[in-house]
N, C-alpha and C positions, 0 to 999 in steps of 0.2 A: 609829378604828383608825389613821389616819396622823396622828395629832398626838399629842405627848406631852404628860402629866399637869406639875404643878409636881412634881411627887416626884422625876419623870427627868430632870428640869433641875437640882434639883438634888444629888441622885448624881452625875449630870455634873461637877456645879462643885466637888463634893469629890474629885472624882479627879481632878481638873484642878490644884486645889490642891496635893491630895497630891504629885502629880509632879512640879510646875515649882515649887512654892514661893510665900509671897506677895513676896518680896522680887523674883525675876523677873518675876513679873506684874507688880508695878508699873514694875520700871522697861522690859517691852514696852510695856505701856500709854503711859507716858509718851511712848517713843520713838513711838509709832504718833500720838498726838497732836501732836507736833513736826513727823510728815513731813505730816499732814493742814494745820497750821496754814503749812507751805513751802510745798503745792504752792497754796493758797489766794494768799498772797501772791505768789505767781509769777502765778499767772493773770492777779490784778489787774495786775501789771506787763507783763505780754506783753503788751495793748490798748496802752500809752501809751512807745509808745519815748521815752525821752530824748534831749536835746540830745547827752550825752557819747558814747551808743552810736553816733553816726551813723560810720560808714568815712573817714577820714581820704584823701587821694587821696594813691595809691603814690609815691613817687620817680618823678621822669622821668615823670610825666603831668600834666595837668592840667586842670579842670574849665572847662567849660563858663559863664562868667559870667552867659549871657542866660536859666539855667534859675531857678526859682526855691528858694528854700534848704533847701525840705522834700524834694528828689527828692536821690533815690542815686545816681545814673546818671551817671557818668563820660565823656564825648565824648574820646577820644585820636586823636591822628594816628599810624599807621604807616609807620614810614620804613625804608625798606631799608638796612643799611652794606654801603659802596660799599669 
């Protein structure tokens, strides 16, 4: 009783058709594979940051020498104007 036949799948897929067209469907489908095959490659990329992403240190500051070269962490002095 709660599962449906192949018959109502596909009546489904014909009125799916009928309404959106196949020329929409393919190019949803497409687009829906595109953002699946993005977010894949992003993931892989969020684990391994790059050399080029790292933060640059702002004007008028400056790093820390004795840290070693994979930390972010910025040491600055705070100076009052007098």
């Amino acid at each position: 009783m709660g599962s449906f036949s192949i018959w109502h799948w596909l009546i489904v897929l014909l009125i799916v058709v009928m309404v959106f067209g196949t020329k929409k469907l393919r190019n949803m489908g497409g687009d829906l594979g595109g953002a699946v095959k993005g977010f894949k490659d992003g993931m892989k990329e969020g684990g391994q940051p790059a050399a080029d992403d790292r933060p640059a240190a702002a004007p008028g500051q400056v790093a820390n020498s004795s840290q070693s070269a994979d930390k972010t962490t910025i040491d600055v002095e705070a100076r009052q104007k007098s």
